[in-house]
KOLMAR-117468 format. One record per residue (C-alpha): residue number from 1; residue in three letters; x negated, y negated, z negated. Coordinates in pm, 1 decimal, decimal comma. Layout:
[site NUM ALA [X Y Z]]
...
This chain:
[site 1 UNK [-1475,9 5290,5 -12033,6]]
[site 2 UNK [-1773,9 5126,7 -11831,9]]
[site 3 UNK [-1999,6 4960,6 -12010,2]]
[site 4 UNK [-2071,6 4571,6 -12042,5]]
[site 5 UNK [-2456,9 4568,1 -11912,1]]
[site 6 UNK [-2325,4 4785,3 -11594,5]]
[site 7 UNK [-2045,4 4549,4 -11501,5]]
[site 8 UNK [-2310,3 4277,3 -11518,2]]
[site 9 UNK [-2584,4 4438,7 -11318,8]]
[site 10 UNK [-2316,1 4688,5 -11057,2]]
[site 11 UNK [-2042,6 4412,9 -11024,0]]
[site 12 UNK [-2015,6 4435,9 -10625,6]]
[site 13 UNK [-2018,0 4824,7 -10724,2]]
[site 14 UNK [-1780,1 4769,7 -10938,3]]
[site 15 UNK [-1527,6 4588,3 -10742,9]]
[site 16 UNK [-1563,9 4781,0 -10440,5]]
[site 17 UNK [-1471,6 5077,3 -10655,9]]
[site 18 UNK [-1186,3 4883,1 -10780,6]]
[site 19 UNK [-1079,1 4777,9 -10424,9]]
[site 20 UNK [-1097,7 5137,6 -10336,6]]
[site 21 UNK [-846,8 5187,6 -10628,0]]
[site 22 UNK [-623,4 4970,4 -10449,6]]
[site 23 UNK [-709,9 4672,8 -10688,5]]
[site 24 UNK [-644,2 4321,2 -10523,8]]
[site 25 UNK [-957,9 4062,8 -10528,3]]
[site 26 UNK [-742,2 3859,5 -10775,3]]
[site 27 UNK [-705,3 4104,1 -11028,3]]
[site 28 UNK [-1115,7 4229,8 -10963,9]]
[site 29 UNK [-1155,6 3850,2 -11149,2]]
[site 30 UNK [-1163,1 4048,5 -11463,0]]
[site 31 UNK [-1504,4 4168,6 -11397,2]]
[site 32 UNK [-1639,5 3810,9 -11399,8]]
[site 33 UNK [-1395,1 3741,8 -11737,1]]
[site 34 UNK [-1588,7 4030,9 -11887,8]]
[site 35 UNK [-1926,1 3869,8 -11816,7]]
[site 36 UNK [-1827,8 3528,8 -11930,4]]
[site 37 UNK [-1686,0 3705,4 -12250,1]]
[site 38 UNK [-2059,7 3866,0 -12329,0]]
[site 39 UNK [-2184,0 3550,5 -12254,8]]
[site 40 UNK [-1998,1 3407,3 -12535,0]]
[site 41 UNK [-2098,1 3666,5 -12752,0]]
[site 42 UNK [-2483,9 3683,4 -12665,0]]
[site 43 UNK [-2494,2 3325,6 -12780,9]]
[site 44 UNK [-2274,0 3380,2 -13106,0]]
[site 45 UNK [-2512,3 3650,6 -13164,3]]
[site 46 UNK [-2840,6 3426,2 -13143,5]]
[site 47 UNK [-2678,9 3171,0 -13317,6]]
[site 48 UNK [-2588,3 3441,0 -13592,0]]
[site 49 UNK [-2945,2 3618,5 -13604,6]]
[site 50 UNK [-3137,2 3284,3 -13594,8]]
[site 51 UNK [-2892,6 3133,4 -13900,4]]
[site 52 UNK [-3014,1 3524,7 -14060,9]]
[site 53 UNK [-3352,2 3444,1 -14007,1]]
[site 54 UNK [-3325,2 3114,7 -14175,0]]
[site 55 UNK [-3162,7 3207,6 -14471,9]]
[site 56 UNK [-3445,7 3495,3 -14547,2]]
[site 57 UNK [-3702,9 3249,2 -14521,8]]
[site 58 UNK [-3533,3 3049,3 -14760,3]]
[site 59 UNK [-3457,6 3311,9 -14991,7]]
[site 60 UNK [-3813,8 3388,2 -14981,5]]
[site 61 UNK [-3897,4 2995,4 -15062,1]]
[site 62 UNK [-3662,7 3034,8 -15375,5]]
[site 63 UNK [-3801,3 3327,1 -15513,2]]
[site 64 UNK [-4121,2 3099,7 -15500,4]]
[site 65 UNK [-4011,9 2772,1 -15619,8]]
[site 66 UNK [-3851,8 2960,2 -15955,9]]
[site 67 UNK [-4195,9 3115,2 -16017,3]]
[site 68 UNK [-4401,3 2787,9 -15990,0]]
[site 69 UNK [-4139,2 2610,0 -16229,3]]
[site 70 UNK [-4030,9 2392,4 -15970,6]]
[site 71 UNK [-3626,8 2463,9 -16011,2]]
[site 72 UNK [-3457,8 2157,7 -15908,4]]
[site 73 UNK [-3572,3 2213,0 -15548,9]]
[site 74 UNK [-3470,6 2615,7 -15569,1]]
[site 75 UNK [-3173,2 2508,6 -15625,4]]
[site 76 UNK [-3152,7 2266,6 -15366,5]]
[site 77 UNK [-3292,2 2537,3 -15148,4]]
[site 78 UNK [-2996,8 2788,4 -15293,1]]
[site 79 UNK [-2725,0 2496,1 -15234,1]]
[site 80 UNK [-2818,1 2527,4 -14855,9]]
[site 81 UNK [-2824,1 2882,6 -14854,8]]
[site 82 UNK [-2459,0 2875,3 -14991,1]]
[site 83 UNK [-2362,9 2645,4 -14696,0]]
[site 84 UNK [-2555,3 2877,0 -14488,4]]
[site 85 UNK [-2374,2 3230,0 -14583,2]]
[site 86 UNK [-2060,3 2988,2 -14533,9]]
[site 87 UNK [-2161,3 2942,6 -14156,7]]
[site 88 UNK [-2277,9 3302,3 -14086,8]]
[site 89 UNK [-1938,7 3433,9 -14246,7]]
[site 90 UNK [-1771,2 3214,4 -13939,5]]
[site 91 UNK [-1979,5 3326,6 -13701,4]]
[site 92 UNK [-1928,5 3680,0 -13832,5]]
[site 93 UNK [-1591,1 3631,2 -13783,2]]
[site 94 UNK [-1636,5 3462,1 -13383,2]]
[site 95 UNK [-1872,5 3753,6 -13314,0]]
[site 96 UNK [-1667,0 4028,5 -13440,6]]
[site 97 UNK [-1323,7 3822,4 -13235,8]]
[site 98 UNK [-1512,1 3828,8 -12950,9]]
[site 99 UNK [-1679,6 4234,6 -12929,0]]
[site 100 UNK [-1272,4 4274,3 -12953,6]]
[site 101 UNK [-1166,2 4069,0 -12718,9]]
[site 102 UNK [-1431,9 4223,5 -12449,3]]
[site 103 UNK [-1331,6 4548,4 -12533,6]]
[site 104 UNK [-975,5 4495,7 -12487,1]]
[site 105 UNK [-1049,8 4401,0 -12124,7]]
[site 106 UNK [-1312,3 4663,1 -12096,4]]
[site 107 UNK [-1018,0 4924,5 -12197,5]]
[site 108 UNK [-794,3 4828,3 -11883,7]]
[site 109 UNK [-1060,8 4855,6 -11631,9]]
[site 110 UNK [-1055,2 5192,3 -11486,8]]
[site 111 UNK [-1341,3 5436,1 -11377,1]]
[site 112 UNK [-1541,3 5367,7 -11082,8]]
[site 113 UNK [-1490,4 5586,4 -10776,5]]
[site 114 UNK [-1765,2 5880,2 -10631,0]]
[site 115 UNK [-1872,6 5741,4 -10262,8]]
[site 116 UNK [-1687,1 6072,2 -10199,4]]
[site 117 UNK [-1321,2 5951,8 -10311,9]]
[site 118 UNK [-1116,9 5838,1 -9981,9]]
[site 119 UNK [-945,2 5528,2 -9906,2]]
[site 120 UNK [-545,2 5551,5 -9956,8]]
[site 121 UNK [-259,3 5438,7 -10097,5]]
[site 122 UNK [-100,2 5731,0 -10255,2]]
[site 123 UNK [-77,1 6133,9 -10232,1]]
[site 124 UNK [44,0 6093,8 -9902,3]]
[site 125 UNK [-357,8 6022,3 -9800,5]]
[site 126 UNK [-546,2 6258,0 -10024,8]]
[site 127 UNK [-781,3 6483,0 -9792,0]]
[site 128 UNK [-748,4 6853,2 -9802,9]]
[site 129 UNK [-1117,0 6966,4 -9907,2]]
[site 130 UNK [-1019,9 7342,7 -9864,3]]
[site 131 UNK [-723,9 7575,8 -9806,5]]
[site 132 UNK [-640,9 7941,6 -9815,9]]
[site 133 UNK [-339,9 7972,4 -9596,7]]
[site 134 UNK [-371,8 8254,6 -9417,2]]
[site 135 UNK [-57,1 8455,3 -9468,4]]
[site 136 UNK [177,8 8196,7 -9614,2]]
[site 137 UNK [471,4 8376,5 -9671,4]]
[site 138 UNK [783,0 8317,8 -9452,0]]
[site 139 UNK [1071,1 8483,2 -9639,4]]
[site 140 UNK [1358,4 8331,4 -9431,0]]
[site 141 UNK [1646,0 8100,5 -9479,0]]
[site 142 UNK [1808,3 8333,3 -9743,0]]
[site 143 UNK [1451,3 8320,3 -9975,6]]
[site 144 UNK [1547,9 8223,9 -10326,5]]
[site 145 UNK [1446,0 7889,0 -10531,3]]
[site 146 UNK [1262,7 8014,0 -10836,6]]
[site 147 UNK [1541,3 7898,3 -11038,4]]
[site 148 UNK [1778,3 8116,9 -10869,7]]
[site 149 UNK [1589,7 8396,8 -10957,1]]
[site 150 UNK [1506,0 8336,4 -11298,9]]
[site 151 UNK [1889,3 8318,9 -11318,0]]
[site 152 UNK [1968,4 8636,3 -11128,9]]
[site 153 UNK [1689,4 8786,2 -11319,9]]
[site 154 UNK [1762,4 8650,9 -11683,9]]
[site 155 UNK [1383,2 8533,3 -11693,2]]
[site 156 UNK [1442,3 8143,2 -11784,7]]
[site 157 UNK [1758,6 7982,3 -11919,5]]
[site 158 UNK [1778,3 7622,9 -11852,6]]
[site 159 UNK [2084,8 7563,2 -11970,5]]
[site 160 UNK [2029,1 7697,0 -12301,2]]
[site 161 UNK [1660,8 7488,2 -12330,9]]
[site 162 UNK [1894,0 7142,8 -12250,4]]
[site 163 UNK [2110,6 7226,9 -12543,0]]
[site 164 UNK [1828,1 7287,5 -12765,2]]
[site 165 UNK [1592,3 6999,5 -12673,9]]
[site 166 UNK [1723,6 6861,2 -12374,6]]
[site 167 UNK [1663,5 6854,8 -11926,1]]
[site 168 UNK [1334,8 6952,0 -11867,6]]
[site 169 UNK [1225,0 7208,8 -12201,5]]
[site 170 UNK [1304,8 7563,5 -12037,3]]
[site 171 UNK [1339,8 7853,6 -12287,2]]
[site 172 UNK [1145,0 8203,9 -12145,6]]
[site 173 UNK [1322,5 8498,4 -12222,6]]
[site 174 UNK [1321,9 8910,0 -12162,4]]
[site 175 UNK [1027,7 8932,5 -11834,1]]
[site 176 UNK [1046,2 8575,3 -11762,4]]
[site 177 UNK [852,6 8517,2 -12134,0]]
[site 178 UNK [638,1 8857,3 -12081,4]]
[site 179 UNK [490,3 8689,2 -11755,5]]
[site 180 UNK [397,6 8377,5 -11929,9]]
[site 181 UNK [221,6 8567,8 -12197,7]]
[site 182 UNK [24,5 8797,2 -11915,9]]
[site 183 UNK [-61,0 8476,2 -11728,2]]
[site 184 UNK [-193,4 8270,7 -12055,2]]
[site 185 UNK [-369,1 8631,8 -12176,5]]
[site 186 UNK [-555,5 8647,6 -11814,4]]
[site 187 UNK [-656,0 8307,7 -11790,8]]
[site 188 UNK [-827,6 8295,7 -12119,6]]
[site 189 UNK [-986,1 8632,0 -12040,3]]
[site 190 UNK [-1118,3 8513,1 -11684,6]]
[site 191 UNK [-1218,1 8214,8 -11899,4]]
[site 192 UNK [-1410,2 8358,9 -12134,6]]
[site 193 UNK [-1583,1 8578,3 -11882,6]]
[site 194 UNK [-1715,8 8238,0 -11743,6]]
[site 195 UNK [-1841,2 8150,4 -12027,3]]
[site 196 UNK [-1625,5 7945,7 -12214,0]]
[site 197 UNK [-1566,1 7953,7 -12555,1]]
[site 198 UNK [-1217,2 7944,4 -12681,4]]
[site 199 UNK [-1066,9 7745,0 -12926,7]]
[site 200 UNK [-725,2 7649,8 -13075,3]]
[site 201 UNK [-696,2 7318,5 -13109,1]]
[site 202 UNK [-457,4 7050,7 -13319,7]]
[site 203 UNK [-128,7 7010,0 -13045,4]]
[site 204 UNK [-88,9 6625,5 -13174,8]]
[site 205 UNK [-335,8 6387,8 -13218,4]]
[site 206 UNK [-435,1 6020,8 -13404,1]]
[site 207 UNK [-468,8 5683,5 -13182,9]]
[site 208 UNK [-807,5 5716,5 -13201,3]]
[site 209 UNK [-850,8 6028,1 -13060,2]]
[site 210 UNK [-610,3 5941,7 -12718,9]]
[site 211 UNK [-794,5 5595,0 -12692,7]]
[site 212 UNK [-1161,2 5784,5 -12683,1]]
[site 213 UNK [-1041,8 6035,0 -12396,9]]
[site 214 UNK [-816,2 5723,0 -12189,6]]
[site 215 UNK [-451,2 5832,3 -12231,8]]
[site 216 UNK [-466,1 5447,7 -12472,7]]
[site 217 UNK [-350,4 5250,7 -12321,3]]
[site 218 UNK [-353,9 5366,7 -12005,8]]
[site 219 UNK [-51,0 5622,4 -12015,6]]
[site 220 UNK [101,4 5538,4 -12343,5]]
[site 221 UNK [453,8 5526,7 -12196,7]]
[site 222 UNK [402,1 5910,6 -12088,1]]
[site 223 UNK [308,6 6065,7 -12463,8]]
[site 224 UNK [543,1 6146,2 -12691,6]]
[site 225 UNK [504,6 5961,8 -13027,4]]
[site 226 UNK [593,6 6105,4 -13411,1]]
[site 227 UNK [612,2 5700,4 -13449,1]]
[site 228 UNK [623,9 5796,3 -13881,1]]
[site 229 UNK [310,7 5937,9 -13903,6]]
[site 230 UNK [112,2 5723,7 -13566,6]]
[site 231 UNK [74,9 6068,9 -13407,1]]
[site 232 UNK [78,5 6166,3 -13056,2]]
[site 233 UNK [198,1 6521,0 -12872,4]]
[site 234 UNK [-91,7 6596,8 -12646,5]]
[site 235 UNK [-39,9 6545,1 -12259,1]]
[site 236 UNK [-315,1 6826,5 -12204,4]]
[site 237 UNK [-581,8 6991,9 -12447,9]]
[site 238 UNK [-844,4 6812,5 -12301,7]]
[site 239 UNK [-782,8 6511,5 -12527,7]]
[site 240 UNK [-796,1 6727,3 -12872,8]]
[site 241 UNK [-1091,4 6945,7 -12721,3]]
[site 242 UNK [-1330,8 6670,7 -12577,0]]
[site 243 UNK [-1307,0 6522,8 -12893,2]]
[site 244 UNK [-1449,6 6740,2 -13053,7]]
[site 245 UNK [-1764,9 6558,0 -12926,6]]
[site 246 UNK [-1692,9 6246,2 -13056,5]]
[site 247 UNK [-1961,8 6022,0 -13220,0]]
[site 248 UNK [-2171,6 6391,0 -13137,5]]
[site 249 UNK [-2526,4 6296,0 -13045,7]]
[site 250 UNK [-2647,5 6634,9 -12834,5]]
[site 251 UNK [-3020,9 6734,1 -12728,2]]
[site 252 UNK [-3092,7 6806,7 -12377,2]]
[site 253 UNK [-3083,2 7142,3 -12449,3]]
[site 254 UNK [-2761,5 7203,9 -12591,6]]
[site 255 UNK [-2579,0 7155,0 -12238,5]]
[site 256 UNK [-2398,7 7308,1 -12078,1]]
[site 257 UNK [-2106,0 7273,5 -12367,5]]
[site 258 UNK [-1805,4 7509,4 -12241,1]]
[site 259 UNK [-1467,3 7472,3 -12393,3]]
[site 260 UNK [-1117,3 7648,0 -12301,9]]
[site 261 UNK [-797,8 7584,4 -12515,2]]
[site 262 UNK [-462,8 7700,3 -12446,9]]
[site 263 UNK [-196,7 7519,6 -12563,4]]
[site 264 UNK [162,5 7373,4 -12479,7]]
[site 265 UNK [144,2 7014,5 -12325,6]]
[site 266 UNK [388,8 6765,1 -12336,5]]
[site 267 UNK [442,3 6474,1 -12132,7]]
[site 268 UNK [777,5 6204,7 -12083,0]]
[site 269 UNK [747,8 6233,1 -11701,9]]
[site 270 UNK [921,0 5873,3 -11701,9]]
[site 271 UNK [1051,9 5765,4 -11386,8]]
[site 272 UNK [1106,6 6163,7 -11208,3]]
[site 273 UNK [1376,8 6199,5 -11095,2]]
[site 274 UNK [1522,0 6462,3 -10719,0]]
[site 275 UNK [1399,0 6769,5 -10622,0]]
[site 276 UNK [1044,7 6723,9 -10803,1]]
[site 277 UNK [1189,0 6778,8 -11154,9]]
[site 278 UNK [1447,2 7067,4 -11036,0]]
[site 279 UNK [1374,0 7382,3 -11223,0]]
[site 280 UNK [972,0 7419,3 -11328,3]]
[site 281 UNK [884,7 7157,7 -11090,8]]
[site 282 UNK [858,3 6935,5 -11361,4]]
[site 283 UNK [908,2 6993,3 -11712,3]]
[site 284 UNK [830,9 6755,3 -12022,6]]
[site 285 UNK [698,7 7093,1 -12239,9]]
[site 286 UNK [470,8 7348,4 -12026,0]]
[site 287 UNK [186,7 7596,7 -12126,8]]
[site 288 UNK [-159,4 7534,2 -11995,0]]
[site 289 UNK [-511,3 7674,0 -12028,5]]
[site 290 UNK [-748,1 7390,1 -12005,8]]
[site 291 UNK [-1178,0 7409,0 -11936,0]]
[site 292 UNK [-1379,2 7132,5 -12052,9]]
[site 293 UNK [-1757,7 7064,9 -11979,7]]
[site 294 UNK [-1974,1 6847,7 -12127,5]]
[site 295 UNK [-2314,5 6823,9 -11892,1]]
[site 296 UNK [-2605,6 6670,4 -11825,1]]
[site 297 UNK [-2539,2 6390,4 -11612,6]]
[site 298 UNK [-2861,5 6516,4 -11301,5]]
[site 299 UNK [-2592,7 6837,7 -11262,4]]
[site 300 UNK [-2256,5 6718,7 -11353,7]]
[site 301 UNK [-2150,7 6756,7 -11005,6]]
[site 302 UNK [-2310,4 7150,6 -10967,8]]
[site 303 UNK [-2076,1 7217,1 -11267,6]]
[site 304 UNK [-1815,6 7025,8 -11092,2]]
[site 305 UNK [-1818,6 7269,5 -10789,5]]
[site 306 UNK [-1876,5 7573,4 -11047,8]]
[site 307 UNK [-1533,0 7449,8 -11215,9]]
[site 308 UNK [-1374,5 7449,8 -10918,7]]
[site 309 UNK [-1508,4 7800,6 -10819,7]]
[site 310 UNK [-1332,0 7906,7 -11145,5]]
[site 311 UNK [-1010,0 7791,2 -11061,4]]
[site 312 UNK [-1019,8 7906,6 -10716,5]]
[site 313 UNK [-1030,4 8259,9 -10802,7]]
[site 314 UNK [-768,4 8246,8 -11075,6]]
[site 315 UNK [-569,3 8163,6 -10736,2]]
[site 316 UNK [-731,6 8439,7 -10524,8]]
[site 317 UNK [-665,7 8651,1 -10795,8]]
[site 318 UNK [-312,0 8631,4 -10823,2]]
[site 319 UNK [-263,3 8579,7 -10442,1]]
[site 320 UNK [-114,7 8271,9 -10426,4]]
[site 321 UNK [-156,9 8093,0 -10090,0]]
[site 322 UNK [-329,1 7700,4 -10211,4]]
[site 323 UNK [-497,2 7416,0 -10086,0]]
[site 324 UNK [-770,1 7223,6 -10263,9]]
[site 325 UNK [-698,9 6807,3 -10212,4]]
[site 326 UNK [-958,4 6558,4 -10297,7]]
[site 327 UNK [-795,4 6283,5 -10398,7]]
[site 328 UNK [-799,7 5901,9 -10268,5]]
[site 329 UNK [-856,2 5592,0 -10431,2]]
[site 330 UNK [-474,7 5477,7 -10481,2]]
[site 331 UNK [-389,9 5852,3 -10645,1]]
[site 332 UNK [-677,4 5937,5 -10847,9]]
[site 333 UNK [-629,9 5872,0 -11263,9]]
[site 334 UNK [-746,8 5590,9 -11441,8]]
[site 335 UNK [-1076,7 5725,3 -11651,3]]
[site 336 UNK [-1170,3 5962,4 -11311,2]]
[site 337 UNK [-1467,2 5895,5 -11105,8]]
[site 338 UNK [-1388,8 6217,6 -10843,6]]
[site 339 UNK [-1061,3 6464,5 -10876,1]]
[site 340 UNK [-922,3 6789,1 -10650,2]]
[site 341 UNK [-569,2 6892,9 -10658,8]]
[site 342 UNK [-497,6 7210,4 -10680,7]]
[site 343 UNK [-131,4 7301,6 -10490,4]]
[site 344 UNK [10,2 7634,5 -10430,5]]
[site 345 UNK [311,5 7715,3 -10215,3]]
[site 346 UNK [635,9 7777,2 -10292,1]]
[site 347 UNK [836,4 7976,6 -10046,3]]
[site 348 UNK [1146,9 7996,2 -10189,1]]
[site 349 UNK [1149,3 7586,0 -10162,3]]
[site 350 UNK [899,8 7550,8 -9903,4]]
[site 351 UNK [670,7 7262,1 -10041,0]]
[site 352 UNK [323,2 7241,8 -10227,7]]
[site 353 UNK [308,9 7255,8 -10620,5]]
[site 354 UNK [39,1 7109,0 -10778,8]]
[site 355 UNK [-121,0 7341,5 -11044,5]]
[site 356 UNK [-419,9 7187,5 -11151,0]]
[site 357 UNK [-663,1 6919,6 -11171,6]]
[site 358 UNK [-1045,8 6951,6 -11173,9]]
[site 359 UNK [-1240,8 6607,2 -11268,9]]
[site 360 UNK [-1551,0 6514,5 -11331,6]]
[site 361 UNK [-1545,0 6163,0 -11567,3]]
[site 362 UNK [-1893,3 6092,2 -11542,9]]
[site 363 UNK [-1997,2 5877,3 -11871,5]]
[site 364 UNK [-1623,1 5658,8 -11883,0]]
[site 365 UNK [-1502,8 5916,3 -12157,1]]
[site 366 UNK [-1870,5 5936,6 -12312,1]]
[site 367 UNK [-1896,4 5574,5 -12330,8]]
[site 368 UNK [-1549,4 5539,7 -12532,9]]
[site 369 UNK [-1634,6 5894,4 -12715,3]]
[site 370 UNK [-1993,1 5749,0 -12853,8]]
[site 371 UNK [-2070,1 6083,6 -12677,6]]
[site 372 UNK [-2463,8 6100,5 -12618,8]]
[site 373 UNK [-2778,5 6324,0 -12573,5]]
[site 374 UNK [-3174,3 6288,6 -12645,6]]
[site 375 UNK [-3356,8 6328,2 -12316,0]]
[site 376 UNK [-3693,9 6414,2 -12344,3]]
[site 377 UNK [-3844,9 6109,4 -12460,2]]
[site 378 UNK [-3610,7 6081,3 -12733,4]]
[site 379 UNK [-3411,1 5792,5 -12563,0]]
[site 380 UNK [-3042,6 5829,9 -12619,4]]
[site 381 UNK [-2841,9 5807,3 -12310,8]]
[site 382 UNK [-2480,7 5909,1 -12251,9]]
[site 383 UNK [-2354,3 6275,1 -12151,5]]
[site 384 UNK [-2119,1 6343,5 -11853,0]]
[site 385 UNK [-1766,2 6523,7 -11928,2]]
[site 386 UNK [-1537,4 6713,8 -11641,0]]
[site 387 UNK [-1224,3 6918,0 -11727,9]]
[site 388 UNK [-963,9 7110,0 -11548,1]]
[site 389 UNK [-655,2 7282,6 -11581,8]]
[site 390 UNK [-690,0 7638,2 -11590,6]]
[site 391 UNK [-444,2 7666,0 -11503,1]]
[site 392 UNK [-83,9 7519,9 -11549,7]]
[site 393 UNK [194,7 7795,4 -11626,9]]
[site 394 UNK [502,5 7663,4 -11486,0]]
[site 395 UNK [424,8 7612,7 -11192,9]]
[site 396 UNK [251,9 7900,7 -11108,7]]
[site 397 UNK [539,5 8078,3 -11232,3]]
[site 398 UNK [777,9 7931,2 -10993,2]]
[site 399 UNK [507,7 8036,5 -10702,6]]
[site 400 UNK [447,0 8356,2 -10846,6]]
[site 401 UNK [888,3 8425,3 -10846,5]]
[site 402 UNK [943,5 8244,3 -10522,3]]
[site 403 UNK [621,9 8419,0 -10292,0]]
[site 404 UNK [673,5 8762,4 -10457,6]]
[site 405 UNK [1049,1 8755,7 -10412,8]]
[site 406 UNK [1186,2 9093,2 -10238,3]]
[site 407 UNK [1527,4 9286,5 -10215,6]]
[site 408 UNK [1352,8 9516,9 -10465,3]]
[site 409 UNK [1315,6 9242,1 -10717,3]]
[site 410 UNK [972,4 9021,7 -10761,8]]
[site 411 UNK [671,1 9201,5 -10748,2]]
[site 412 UNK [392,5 9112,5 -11028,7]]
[site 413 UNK [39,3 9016,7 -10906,0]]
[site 414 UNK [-215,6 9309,8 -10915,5]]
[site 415 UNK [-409,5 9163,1 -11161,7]]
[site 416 UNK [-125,9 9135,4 -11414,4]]
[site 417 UNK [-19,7 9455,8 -11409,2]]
[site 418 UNK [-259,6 9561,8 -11672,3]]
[site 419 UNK [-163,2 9247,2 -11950,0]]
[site 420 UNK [219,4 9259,4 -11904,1]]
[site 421 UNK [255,7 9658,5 -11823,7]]
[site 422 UNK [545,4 9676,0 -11528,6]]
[site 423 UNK [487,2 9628,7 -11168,7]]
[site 424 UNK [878,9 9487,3 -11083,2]]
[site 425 UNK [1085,1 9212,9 -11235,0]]
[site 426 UNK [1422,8 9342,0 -11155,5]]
């Protein structure tokens, strides 16, 4: 979350950030609530030390009048002390009432936008940044959905994953669950190669935890909740993973920290509804490799481009025809300061899937994380943290059957060959 002191000293910054977000000049008021609210709290906080600084020097008094004898006015002395601990207990209270009651407006304030971030309203005006489009494939009128050919193939039954769990939990099967493994074996393995060390995270996490990385309360209604034990499934593996640095105080250097997880994800996907959620296109339980940086904030934005390198050639790799979109103000997520949108395209249904999502947070997760470093004078100042997906499986699945489609059967990328040991899915 931003900080108090920035609001105060960036708040034309801020709002024209929040403007950019599509924010109204009405609801930008906030940022002047916020102020007022630390306000409040600077003078509670005087009041509090001053009425601290009284009651030591009478302590001190007390201590002296008992030694000289003179104990009738110690204990007046201790009588006002009483009253005194009485009054800081209350402002203990007001202080502590109002740190909450700025943080609770601090936690709906989103992230504010790079100078790079467009104008727009919605995905409709993101700006494609880069694309590799060369030879999009143009199979025809008769080309095949993917989930026609996971049926025809007996890769994915749909059916079977509603009776099980219900629309939108697909159960792999035969070649169809070969592939995934391949795909989740080669992305770790490309990851790793990158430098990024692997690790298996918890797949549900405490309030605490979702809070620090911005899913609370910001996407509550898209997390599924074990209400009995005030757990949450994880959207992503970025929220177990960049918690890991949580209340962490690194030295300068200790960065770059590099992270990859893979892990399922699940997410509600309230409101989809059409085309979008037809088949893989959007599924509320999907496998994903995830890449987390933590960096020092001079570079974040080198390891921002390097992280989008990465994902690039997963894509090149596997020959899937994408498009990189940076998104615009109305589209990009709440704790983001500057995000690009993978998409790759699907022949069999003609349209643009998104696959992954490459951001760079700047200090809004830090801030809530307690995530810091040492610079070189010793003064502790707050780290940067970026993530991206990986990539996302089901998805690039669908791609992968639709754009490799053939009267021979699908033909398996090159570069899996090797992890899943056929070249045809027939």
């Amino acid at each position: 979350m931003l900080r108090t002191e920035f609001i105060r000293n960036n708040t034309e910054l801020v709002k024209k950030g929040l403007i950019k977000r599509n924010w109204s000049e009405d609801r930008c008021a906030i940022l002047e609530e916020v102020i007022t609210l630390d306000d409040q709290r600077k003078k509670i906080q005087t009041s509090s030390d001053s009425l601290l600084h009284e009651m030591n020097l009478l302590s001190g008094q007390i201590g002296d009048l008992y030694k000289s004898g003179r104990r009738e006015e110690a204990e007046v002395l201790k009588a006002k002390v009483g009253e005194l601990k009485e009054n800081s207990k209350e402002l203990e209270s007001k202080l502590k009432e109002a740190v909450d009651n700025i943080e609770a407006k601090l936690l709906t304030i989103p992230n504010v936008p790079n100078e790079l971030v467009p104008f727009g309203n919605s995905e409709e005006e993101n700006e494609v940044y880069k694309d590799w489009t060369e030879a999009l494939p143009d199979l025809g009128d008769n080309a095949l959905a993917h989930w026609e050919l996971a049926e025809k193939y007996n890769l994915i039954d749909f059916k079977l994953g509603v009776k099980i769990a219900g629309s939108g939990f697909p159960l792999f099967r035969n070649k169809g669950s070969k592939l995934q493994r391949a795909l989740i074996n080669f992305f770790l393995d490309e990851a790793s190669k990158a430098g990024y060390e692997e690790v298996v995270p918890p797949l549900l996490v405490n309030a605490p935890t979702a809070t620090a990385t911005g899913n609370l309360p910001d996407k509550e209604g898209q997390m599924y909740v074990a209400e009995r034990d005030e757990l949450y499934l994880i959207p992503t593996a970025e929220v177990p993973v960049t918690n890991i640095f949580r209340d962490v105080i690194l030295n300068e250097a200790d960065f770059p920290q590099k992270l990859t997880a893979y892990t399922p994800c699940f997410r509600r996907e309230a409101g989809s509804y059409g085309s979008d959620v037809k088949g893989l296109n959007r599924v509320h339980q999907f496998d994903k490799i995830e890449i987390v940086q933590i960096a020092h904030p001079a570079n974040s934005y080198d390891v921002h481009q390097e992280m989008l390198d990465h994902v690039e050639g997963l894509l090149q790799k596997l020959e899937l025809p994408y498009r990189i979109l940076r998104l615009c103000g109305g589209d990009l997520t709440f704790t983001s300061a500057l995000t690009y949108d993978f998409e790759v395209y699907s022949a069999g249904q003609k349209k643009w899937l998104e696959v992954s999502s490459v951001s760079n947070f700047e200090t809004y997760q830090s801030n809530r994380l307690k995530l810091r470093y040492k610079n070189s004078e010793g003064k502790k100042q707050l780290a940067h943290t970026l993530n991206g997906s990986a990539l996302a499986l089901a998805r690039i699945i669908a791609a992968i059957f639709e754009n490799n489609q053939t009267e021979q059967g699908i033909k398996v990328p090159a570069v899996l060959v090797p992890y899943i040991g056929f070249d045809w899915i027939n």
